[in-house]
LUMDOTI-549276 format. One record per residue: residue in three letters; y, x, z of N, C-alpha, C in turn; residue number from 1. Coordinates in steps of 0.1 Angstrom, whole numbers. Atoms other than C-alpha are relative to their C-alpha. Layout:
REM LUMDOTI-549276
ALA/Y/X/Z/Y/X/Z/Y/X/Z/NUM;
...
***
This chain:
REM LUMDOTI-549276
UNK/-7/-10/-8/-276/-53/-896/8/-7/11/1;
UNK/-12/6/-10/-251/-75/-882/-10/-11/16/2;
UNK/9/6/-8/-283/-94/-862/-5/11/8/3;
UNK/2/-16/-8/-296/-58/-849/15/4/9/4;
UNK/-9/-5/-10/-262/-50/-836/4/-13/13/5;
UNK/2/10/-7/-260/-86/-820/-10/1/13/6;
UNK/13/1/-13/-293/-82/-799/6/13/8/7;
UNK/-1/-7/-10/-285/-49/-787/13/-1/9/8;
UNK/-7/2/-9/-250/-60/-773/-6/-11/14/9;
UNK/9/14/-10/-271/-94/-756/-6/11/12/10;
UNK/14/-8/-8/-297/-65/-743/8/13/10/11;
UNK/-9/-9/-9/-267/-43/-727/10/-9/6/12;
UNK/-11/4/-11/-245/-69/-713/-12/-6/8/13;
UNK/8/6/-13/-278/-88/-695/-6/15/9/14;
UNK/1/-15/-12/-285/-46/-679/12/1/8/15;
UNK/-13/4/-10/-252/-51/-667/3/-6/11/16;
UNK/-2/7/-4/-254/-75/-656/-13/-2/13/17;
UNK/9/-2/-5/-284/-70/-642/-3/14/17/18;
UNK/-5/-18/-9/-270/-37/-621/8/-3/4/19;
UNK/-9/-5/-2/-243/-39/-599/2/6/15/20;
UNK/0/-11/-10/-226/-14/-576/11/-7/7/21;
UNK/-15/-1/-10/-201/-16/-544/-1/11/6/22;
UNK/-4/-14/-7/-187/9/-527/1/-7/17/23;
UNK/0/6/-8/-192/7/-489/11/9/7/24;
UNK/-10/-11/-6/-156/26/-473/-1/8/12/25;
UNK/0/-6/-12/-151/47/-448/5/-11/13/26;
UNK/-10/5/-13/-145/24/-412/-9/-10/0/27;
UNK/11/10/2/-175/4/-426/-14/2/0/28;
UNK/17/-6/0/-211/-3/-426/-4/-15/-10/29;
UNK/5/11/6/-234/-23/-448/-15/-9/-4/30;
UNK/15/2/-1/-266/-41/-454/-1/-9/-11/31;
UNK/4/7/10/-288/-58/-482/-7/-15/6/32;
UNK/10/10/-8/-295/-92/-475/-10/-7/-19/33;
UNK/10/1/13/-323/-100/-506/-11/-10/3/34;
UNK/3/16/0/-335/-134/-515/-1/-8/17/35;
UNK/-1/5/-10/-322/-142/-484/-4/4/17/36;
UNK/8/-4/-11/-340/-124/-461/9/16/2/37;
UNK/-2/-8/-3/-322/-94/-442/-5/15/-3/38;
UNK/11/-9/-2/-335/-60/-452/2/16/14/39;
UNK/-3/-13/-12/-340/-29/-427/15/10/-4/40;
UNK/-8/-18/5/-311/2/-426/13/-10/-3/41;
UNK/-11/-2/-2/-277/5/-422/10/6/-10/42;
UNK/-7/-8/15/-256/13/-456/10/6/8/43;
UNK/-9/-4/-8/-231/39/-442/11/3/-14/44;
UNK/-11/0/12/-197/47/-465/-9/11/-15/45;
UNK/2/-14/10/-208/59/-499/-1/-16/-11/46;
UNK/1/15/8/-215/34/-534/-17/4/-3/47;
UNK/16/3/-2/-246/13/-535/-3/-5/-13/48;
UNK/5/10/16/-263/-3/-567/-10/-10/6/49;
UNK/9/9/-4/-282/-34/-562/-2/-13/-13/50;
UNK/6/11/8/-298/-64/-584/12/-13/5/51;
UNK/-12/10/-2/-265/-95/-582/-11/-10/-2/52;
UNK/6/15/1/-294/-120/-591/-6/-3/12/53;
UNK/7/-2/-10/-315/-113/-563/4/1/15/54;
UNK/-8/-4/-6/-292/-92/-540/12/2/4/55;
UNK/-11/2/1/-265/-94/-521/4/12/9/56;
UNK/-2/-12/-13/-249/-64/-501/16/-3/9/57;
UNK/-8/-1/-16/-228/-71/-467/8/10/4/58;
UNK/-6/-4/-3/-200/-56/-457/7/-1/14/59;
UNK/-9/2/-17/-186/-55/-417/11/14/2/60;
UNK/-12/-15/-8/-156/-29/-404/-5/-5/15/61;
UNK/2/-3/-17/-164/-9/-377/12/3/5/62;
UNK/-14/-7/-3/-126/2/-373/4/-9/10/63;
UNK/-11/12/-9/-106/-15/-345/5/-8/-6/64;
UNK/-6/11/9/-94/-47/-349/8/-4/9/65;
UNK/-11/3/-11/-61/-59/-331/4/-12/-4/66;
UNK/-2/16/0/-56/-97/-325/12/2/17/67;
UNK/-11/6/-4/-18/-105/-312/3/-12/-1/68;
UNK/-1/14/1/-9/-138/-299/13/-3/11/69;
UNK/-12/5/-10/19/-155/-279/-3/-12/5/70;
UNK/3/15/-7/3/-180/-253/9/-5/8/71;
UNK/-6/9/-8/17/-208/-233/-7/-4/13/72;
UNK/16/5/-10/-13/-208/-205/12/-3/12/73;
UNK/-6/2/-9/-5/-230/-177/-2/7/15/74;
UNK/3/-6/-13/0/-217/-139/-5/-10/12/75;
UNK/8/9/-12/-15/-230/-106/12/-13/3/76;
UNK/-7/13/0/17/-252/-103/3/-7/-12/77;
UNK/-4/12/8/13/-268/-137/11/4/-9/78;
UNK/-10/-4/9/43/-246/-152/-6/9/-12/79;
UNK/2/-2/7/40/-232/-184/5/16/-6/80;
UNK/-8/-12/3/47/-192/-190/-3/6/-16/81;
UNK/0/-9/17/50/-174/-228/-5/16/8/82;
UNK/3/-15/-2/29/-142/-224/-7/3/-16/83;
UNK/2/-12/13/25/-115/-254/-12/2/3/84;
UNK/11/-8/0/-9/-105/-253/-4/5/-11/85;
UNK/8/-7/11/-33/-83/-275/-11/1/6/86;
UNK/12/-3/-6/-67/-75/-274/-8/12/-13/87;
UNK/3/-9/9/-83/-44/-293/-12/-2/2/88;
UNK/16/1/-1/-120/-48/-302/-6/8/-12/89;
UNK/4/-4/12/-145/-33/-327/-18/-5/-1/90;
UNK/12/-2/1/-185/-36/-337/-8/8/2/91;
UNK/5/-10/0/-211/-18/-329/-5/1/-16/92;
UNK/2/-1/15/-221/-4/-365/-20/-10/1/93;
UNK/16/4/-2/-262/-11/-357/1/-17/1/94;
UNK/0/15/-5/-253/-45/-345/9/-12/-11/95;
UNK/-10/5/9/-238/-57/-379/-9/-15/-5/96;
UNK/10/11/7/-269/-78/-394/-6/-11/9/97;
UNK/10/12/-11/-276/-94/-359/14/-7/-2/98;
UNK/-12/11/1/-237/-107/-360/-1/-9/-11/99;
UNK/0/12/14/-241/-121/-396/-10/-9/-1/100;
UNK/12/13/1/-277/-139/-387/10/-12/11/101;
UNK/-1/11/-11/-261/-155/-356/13/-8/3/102;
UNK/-14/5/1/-226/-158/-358/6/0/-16/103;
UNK/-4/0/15/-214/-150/-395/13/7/1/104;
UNK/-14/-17/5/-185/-125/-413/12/-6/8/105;
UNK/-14/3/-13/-158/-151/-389/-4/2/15/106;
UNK/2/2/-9/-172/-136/-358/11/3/9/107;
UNK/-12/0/-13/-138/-125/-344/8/-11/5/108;
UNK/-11/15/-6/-121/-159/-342/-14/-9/9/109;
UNK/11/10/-10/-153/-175/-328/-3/9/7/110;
UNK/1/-6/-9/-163/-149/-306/9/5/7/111;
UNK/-9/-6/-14/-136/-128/-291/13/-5/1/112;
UNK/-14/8/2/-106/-151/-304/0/-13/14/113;
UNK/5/16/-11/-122/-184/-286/-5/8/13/114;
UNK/2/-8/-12/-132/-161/-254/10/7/5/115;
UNK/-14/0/-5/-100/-148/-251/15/-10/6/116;
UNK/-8/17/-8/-76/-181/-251/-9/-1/13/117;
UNK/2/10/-16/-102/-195/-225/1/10/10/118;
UNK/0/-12/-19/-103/-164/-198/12/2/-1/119;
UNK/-11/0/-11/-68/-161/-199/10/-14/5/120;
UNK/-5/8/-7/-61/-200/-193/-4/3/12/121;
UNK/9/-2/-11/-88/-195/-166/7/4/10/122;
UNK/-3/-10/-10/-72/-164/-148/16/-8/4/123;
UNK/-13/6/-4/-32/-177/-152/-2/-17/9/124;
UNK/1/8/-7/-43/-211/-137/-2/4/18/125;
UNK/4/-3/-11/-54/-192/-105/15/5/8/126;
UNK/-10/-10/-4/-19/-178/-102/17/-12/0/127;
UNK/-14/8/3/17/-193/-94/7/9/-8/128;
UNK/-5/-6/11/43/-182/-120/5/13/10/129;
UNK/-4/-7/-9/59/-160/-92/-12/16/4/130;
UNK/6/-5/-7/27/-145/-84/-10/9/-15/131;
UNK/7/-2/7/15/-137/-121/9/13/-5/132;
UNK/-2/-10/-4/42/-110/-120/-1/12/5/133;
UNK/3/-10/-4/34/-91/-91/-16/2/-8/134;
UNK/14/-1/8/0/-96/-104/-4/8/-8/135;
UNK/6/2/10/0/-85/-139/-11/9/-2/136;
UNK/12/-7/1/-19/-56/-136/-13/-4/5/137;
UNK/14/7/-3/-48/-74/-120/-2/-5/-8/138;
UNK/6/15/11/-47/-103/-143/-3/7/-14/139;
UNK/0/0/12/-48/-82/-171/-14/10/3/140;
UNK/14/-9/-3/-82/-59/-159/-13/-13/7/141;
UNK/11/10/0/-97/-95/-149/-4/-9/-11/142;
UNK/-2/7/12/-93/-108/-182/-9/8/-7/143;
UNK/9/-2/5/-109/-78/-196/-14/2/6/144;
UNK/15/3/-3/-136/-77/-174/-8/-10/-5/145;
UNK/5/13/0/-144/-111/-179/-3/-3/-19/146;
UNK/-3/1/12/-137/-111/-219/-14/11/-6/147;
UNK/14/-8/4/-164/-81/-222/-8/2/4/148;
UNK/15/4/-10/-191/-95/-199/-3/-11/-17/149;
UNK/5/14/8/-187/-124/-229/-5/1/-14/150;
UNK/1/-3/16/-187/-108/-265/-6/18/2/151;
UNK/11/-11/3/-207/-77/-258/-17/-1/-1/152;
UNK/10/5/3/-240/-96/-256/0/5/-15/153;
UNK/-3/-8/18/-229/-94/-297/-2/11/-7/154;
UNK/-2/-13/7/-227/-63/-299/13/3/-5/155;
UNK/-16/0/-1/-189/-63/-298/6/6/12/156;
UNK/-6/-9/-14/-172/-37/-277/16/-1/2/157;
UNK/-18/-1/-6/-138/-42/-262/4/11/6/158;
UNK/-5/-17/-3/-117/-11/-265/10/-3/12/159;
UNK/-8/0/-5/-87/-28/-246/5/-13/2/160;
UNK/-9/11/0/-64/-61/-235/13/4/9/161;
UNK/-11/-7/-6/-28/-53/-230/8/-18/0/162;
UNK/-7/6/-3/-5/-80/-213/14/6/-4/163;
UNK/-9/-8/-2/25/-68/-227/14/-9/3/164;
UNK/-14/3/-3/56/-91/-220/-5/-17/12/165;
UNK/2/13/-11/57/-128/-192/11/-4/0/166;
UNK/-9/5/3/83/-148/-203/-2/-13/13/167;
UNK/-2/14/-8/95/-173/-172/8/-8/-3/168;
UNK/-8/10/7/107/-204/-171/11/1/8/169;
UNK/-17/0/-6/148/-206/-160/-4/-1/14/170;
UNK/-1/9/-17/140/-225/-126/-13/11/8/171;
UNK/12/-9/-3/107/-195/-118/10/7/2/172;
UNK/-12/-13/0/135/-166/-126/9/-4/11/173;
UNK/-11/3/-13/161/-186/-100/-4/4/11/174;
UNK/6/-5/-9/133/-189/-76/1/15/6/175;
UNK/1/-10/-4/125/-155/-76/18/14/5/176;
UNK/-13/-2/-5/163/-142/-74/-1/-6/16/177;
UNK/-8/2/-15/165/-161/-42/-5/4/10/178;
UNK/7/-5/-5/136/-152/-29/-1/20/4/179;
UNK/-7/-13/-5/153/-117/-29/5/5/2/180;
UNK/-9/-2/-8/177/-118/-19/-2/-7/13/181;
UNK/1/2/-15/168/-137/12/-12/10/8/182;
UNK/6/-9/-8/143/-111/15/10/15/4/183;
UNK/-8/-8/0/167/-85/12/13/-2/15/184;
UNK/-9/2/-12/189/-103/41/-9/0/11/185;
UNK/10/-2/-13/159/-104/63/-5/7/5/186;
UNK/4/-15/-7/152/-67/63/14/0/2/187;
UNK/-9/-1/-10/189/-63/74/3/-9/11/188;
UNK/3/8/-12/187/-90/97/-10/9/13/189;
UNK/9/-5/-5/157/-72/108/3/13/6/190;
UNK/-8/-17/2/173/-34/107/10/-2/14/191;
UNK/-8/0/-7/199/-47/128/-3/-6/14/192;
UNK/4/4/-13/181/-64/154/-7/11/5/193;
UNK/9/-16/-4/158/-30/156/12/8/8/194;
UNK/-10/-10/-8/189/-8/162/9/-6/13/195;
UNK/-7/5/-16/206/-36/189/-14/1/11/196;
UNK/9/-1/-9/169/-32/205/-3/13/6/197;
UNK/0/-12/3/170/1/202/6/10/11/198;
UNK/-13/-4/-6/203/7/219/4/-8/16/199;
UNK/3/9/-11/195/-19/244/-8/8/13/200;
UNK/9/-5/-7/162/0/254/8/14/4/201;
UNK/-6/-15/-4/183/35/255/7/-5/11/202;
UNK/-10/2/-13/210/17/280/-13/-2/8/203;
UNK/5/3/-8/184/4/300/-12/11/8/204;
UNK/10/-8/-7/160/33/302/13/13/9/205;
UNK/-11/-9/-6/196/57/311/4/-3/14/206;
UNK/-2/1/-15/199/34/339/-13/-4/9/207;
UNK/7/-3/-10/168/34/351/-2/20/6/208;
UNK/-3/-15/-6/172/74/355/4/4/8/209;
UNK/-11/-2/-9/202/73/371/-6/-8/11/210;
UNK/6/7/-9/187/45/392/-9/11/13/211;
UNK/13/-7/-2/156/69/397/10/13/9/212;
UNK/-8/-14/-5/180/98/402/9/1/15/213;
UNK/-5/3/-8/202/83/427/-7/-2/14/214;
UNK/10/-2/-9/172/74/448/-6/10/7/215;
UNK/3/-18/-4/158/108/448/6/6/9/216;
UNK/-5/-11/-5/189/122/461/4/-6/12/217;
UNK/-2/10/-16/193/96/490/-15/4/10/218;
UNK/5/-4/-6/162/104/497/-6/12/5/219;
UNK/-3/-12/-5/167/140/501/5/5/9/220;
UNK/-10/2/-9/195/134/518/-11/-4/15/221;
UNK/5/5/-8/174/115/541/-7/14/9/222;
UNK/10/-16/-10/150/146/547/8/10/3/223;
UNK/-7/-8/-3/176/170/549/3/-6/16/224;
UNK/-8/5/-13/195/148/576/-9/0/12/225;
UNK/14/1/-8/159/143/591/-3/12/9/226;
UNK/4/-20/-3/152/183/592/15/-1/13/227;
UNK/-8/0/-9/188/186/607/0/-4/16/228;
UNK/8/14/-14/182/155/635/-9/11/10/229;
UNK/10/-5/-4/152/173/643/4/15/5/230;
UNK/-3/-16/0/166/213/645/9/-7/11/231;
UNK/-13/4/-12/196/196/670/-9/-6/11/232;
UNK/7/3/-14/172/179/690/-15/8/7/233;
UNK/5/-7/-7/146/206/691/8/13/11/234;
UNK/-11/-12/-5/177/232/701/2/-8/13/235;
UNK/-5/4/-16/187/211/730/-16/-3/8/236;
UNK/12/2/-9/148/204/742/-2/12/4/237;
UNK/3/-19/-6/148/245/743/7/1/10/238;
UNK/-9/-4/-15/181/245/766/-5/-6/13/239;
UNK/7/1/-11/170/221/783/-9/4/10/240;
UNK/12/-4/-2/136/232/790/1/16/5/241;
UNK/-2/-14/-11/153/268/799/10/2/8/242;
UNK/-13/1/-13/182/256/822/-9/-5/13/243;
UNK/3/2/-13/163/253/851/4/5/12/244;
UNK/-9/-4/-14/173/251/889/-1/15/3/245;
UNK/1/-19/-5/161/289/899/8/9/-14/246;
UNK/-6/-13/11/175/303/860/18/-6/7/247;
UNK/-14/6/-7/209/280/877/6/9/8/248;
UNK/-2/-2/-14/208/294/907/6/17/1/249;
UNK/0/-13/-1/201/328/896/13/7/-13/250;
UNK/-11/1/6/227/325/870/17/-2/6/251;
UNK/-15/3/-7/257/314/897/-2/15/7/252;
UNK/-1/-20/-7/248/347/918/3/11/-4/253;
UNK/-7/-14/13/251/371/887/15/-4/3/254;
UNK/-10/9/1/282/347/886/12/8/13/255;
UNK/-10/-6/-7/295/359/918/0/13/4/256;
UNK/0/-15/2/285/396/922/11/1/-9/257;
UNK/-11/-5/10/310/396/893/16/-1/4/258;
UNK/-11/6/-4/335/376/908/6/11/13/259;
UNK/-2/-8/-13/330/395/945/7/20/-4/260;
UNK/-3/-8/2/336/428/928/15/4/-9/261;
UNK/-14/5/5/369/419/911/10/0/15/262;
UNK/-10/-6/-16/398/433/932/11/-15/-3/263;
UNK/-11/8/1/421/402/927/-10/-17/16/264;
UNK/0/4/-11/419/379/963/-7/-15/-10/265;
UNK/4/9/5/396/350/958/-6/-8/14/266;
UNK/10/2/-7/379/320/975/-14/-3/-5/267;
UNK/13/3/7/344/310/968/-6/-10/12/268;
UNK/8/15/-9/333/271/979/-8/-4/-4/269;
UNK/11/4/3/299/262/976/-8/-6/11/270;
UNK/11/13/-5/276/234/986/-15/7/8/271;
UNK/16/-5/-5/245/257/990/-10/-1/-14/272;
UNK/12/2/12/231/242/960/9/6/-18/273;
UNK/-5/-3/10/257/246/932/15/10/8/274;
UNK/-13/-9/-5/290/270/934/13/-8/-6/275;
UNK/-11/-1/7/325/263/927/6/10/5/276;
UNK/-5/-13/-2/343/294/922/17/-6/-6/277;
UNK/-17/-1/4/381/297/924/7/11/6/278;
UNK/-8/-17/-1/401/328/922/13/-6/1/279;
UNK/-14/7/-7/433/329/934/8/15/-3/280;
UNK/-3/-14/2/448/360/922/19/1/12/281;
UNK/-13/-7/-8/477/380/942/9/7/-6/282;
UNK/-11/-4/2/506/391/937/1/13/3/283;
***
């Protein structure tokens, strides 16, 4: 009896043993790799049973994976800045069995860990510490470009890389203080030479106006006086031109018909050519 109950425990712990199950989670994917050799298909979340002597079943997360670091990468002058980075990545689910033939279950520190450090010494080397500021948002869209030109080959998709803090060093931060304030005194520097040029150009265009103006009226003056000139010396070429000897002549005779008929005693001495008339009145 006690030999019959013997075999059949032997004959249910080697089915046991013989059988085992995992569970593959939700955020995961899985595959059978069996005497070594990869087999087809994609285990998606649910539980599997497989042979432990034979078979072995694989497990990758497809879920995002977030790798935070605090580098020291140096800048184009050789100075040394503390930047916060992150980098958000995931798997493609399909692309699980090619990561584990060619890279293996540590492919985040050797693919997107080691490709990360190097593209952002790369990028901050190209930059002075001053310049990785205005910068960041570039540096941080050249980094991921360049980071998921490198680990997508894999089949590894980069959801994101965030630059989030740029720790400078004392003597970079002074720099840039002075450099802004002397920029700050050189747009009022600037400001104030504008408004003395400004005020310059207004006097100078006011007195070319006046200049302008004053001219104008001289030369108005001129035509007027001109017109004038002209109206005085046409008026006397008319007199002239109608004082002639016979209107003379015939003008002194009116002259004295007026005189001769005037009851007051007069003489009248004349040349023949011109008259003088003199009245002599009586008493």
């Amino acid at each position: 009896m006690k030999n019959t109950f013997k075999t059949a425990s032997m004959f249910l712990l080697l089915a046991s043993m013989a059988c085992a199950c995992k569970t593959v989670n939700p955020g995961e994917v899985g595959f059978y790799v069996h005497k070594g050799v990869i087999k087809p298909g994609i285990l998606t979340a649910g539980r599997y049973g497989f042979n432990p002597f034979v078979t072995k079943l694989r497990k990758f997360p497809t879920r995002i994976t977030e790798y935070s670091a605090i580098m020291s990468p140096p800048t184009k002058e050789g100075l040394e800045v503390k930047m916060d980075l992150t980098v958000l990545y995931h798997i493609k689910p399909d692309a699980a069995p090619d990561i584990y033939t060619k890279v293996g279950m540590d492919y985040g520190k050797k693919i997107v860990i080691n490709n990360f450090m190097a593209i952002v010494r790369e990028y901050t080397m190209t930059y002075s510490a001053i310049e990785l500021l205005g910068e960041r948002e570039t540096i941080e869209q050249n980094i991921e470009d360049k980071l998921r030109g490198a680990i997508s080959p894999y089949g590894i998709i980069l959801d994101d890389v965030l630059v989030k803090d740029i720790d400078m060093p004392a003597t970079v931060l002074q720099a840039i203080e002075d450099k802004a304030k002397a920029d700050q005194v050189a747009k009022l520097t600037k400001l104030e030479l504008e408004t003395k040029r400004e005020q310059e150009d207004f006097e100078i265009e006011t007195k070319e106006k006046e200049l302008k103006f004053s001219l104008e009226k001289q030369k108005s003056d001129s035509v007027i006086m001109q017109i004038d000139a002209n109206a005085i010396k046409n008026y006397q070429n008319t007199i002239n031109w109608s004082l002639t000897d016979r209107l003379l002549k015939y003008r002194s005779i009116e002259v004295t018909k007026e005189l001769v008929k005037s009851p007051n005693a007069k003489i009248i001495i004349t040349d023949g050519k011109s008259m003088m008339l003199n009245s002599i009145s009586e008493k």
